[in-house]
C-alpha positions in Angstrom: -23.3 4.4 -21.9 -21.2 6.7 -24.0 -17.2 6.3 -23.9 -17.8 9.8 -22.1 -20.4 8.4 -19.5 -18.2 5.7 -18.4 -14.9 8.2 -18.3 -17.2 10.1 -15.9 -18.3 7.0 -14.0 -14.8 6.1 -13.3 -13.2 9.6 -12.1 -16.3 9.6 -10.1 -14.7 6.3 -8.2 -11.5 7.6 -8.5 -12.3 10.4 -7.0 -14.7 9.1 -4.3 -11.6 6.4 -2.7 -9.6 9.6 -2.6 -12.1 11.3 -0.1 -12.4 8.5 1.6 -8.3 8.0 1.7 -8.2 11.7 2.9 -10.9 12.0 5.5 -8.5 8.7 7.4 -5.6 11.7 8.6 -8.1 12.9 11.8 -7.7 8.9 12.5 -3.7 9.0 13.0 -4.4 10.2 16.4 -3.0 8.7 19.6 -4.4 5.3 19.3 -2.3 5.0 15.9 0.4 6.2 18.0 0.0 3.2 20.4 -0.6 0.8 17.7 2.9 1.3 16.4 4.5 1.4 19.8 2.5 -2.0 21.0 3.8 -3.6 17.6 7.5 -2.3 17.6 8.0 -3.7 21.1 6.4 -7.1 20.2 8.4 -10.5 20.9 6.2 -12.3 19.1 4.6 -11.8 15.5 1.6 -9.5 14.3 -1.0 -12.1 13.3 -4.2 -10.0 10.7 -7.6 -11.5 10.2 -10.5 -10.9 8.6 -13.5 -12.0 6.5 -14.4 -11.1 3.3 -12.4 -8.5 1.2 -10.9 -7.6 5.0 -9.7 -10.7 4.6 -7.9 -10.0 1.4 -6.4 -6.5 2.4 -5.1 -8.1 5.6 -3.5 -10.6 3.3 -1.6 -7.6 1.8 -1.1 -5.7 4.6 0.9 -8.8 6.2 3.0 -8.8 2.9 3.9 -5.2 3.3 4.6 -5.8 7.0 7.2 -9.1 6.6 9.1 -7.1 3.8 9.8 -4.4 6.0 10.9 -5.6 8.7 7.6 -6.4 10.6 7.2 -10.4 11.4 3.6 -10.8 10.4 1.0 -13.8 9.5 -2.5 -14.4 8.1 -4.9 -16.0 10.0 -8.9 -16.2 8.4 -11.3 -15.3 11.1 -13.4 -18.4 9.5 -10.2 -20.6 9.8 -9.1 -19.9 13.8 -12.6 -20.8 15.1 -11.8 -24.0 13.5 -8.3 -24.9 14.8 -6.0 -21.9 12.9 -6.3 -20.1 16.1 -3.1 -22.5 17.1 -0.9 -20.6 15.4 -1.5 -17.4 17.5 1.4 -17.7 20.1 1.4 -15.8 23.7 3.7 -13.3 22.7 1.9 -12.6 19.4 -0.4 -9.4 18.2 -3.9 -10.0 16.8 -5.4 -7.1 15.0 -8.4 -7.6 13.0 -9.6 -5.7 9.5 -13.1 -5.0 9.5 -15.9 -2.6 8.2 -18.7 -3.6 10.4 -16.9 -4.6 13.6 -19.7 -6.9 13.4 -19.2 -10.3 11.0 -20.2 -13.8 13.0 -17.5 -15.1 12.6 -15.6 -12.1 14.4 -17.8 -12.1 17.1 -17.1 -15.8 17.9 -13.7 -15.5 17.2 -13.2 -12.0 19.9 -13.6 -14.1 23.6 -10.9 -16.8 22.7 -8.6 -13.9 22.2 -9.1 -10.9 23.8 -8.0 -12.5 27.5 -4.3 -13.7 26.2 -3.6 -11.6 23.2 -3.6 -7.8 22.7 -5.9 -7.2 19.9 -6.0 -4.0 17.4 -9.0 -3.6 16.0 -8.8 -2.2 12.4 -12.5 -1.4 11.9 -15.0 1.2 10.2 -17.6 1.6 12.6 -16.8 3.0 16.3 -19.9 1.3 17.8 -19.3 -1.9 16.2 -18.1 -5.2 18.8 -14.8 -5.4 17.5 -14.0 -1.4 18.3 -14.9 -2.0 21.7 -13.5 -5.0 22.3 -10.5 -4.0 21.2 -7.4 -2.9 23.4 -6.7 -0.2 20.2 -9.2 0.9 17.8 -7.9 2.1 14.7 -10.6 4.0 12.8 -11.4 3.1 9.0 -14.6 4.9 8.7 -15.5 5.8 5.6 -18.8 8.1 4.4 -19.8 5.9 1.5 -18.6 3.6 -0.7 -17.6 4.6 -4.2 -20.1 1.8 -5.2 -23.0 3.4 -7.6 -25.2 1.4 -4.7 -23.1 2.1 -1.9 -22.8 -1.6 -1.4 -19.8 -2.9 -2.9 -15.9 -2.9 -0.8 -14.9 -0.3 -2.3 -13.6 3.0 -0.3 -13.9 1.2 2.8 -11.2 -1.5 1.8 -9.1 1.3 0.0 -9.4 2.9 3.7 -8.0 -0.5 5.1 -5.3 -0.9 2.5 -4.2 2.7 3.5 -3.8 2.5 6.8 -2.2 -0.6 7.3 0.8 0.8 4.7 0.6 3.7 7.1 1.3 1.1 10.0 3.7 -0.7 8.0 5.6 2.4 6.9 5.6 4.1 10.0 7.1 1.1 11.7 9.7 0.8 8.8 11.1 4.5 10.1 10.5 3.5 14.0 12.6 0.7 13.4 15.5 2.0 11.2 14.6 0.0 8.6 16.8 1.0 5.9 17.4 0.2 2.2 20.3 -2.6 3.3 17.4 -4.4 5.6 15.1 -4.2 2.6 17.6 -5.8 -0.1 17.8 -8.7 2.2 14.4 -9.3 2.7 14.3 -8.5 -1.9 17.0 -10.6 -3.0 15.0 -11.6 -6.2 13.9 -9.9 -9.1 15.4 -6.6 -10.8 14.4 -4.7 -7.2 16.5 -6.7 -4.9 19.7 -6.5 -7.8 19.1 -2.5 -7.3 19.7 -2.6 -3.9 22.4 -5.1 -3.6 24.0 -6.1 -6.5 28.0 -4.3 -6.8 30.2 -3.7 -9.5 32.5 -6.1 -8.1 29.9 -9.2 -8.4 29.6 -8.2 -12.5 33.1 -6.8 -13.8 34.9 -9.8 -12.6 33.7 -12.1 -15.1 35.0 -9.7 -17.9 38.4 -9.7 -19.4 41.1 -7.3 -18.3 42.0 -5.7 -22.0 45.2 -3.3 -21.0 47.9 -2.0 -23.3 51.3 0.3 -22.4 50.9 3.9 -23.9 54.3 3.1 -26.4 52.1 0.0 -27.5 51.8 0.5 -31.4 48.6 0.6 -33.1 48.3 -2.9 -33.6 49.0 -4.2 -30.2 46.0 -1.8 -29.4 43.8 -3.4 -32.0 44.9 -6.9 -30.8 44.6 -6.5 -27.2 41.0 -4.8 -27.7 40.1 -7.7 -30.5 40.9 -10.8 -27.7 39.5 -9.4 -24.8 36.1 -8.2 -26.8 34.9 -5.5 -24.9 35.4 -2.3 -27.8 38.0 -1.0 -25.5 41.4 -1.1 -23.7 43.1 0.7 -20.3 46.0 2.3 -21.0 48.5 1.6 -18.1 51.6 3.7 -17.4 55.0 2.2 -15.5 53.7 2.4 -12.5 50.7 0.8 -13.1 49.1 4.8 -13.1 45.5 4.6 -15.5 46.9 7.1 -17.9 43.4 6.2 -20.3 41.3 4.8 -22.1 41.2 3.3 -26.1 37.6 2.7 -27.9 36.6 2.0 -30.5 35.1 5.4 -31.4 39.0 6.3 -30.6 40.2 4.1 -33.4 37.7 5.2 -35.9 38.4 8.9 -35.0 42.3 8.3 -35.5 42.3 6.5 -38.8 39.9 9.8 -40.2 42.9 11.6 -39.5 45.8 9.7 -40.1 46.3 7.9 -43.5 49.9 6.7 -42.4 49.4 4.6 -39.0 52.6 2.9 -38.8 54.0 5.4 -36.1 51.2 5.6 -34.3 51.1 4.8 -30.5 48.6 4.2 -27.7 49.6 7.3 -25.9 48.9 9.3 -29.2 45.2 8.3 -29.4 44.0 7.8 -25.5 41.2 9.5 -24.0 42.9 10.8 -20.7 40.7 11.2 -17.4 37.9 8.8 -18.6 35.2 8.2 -16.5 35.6 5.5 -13.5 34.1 3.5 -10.9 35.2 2.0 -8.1 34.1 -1.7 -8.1 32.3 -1.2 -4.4 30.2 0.7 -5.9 26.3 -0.6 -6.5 26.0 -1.6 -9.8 22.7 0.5 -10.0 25.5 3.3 -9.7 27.4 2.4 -12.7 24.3 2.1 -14.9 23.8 5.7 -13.8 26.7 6.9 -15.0 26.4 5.3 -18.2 23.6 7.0 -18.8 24.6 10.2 -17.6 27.5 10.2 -19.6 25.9 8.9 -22.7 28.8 5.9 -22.4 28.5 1.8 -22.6 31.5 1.1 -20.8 32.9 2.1 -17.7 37.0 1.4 -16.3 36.2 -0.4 -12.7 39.2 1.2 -10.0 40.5 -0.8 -6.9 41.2 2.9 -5.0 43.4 3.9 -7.6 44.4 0.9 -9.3 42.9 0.0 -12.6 40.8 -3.3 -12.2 38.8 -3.8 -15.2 35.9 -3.0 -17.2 32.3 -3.0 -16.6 29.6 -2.6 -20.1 26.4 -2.0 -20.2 25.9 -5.0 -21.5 26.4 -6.7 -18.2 23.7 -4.5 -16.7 21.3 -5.5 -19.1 22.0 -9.2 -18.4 21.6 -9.2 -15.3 18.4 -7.5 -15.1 19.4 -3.9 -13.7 17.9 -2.1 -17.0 
């Protein structure tokens, strides 16, 4: 095959899964509807099993379902008719993955449920067992697989993957599952830092570099030289942020001045300089840095200076 045989092989696929993904919207009808209801109201957990690469999607659809906000377990349809079927508890939800409706060991597994659990049957073929069997069918059909030989999981397991985020999503929303539920089910990883991670956890650990505006030049250089952060808060009598000193300042000032005896903080600070309140999500402050082409940030207490926050923190702890 030529390089443009095979680009034409794959946007064929590509563009075969994303029939198949579009043809599902006829199937959120009403028995999605009572899906989504049956599983909002559950006590118990949402147990998915399957065969195959059912078996697999189910294995992802249970991930997407326990990270928001849906309790949900695996259970291999091979596995419960050989003593996983324990795990399913009386105020569980079964629902099954399936193309065919019609794999052995679904059709063993179906009786020593269907009389103590309800069961949602995820399933690509309306006159297959497991669609009648079930108390909700949720239709996966798909035309034809994106397989040259129309053999391989392919669109039907894209299908499946699909419409179990729809379930997942949709009970996200039903529930009021919102971005504070999700950092605590993410507390790892850059993610769950974007969602809970505050100013106030990060600028703490910095020091507090802060000068008086008559503080002479070399009190400014000093204070800015100990507490290592390329910058000082300039504080007035009543502990009012007046502004801020950088280093860019410094270098701007001595371009101008060649005598710098007389010179003072208040001479050489950059009023109104931008400001965060440490509440704030550090995701926020990393923002603003940006936006304001900065590195550092003064962190505010209301309106009381409370220290500095660099983009340098960010970076370490993984928010960039």
């Amino acid at each position: 095959m030529t390089k443009g045989n095979i680009r034409a092989a794959a946007l064929n696929i590509i563009r075969k899964e994303a029939g198949a993904v579009a043809a599902l919207e006829p199937y959120i009808n009403e028995a999605f509807a009572d899906a989504v209801e049956l599983i909002a109201a559950c006590k118990g957990r949402l147990v998915i099993s399957g065969v195959g690469k059912s078996a697999i999607i189910a294995q992802k659809v249970v991930a997407t379902m326990n990270s928001t906000g849906t309790p949900a377990v695996f259970m291999h349809a091979a596995d419960a008719i050989h003593g996983d079927l324990g795990m399913v508890g009386e105020d569980d939800i079964l629902m099954i993955i399936s193309k065919s409706g019609e794999s052995p060991e679904i059709k063993v597994l179906l009786p020593l449920v269907g009389h103590r659990n309800k069961l949602i049957g995820m399933v690509g073929s309306a006159d297959s067992l497991l669609a009648k069997k079930a108390d909700i069918f949720i239709n996966t059909t798909v035309s034809e697989e994106a397989c040259l030989h129309n053999l391989a999981p392919t669109s039907s397991t894209t299908a499946q993957l699909v419409m179990g985020d729809a379930l997942a999503i949709t009970l996200m929303e039903v529930k009021g599952f919102g971005t504070e539920d999700f950092a605590k089910f993410h507390p790892g990883g850059t993610l769950g830092k974007k969602l809970y991670l505050r100013v106030n956890d990060i600028y703490i650990h910095n020091a507090k570099p802060v000068v008086g505006p008559d503080a002479s030049l070399k009190e400014v250089i000093m204070e800015m030289t100990s507490k290592r952060l390329g910058a000082t808060a300039v504080i007035g009598a009543a502990r009012e942020l007046l502004g801020i000193i950088t280093d860019g300042d410094l270098r701007r000032m001595l371009e101008k001045h060649s005598n710098t005896s007389g010179v003072h903080a208040r001479e050489i600070l950059f009023p109104n300089p931008t400001t965060i309140q440490k509440d704030a999500l550090a995701v926020e402050a990393l923002e603003l840095l940006r936006s304001k082409d900065i590195s550092q940030l003064l962190v505010m207490d209301g309106d009381q200076y409370a220290g500095f926050i660099h983009l340098h923190d960010l970076v370490k702890e993984g928010i960039i």
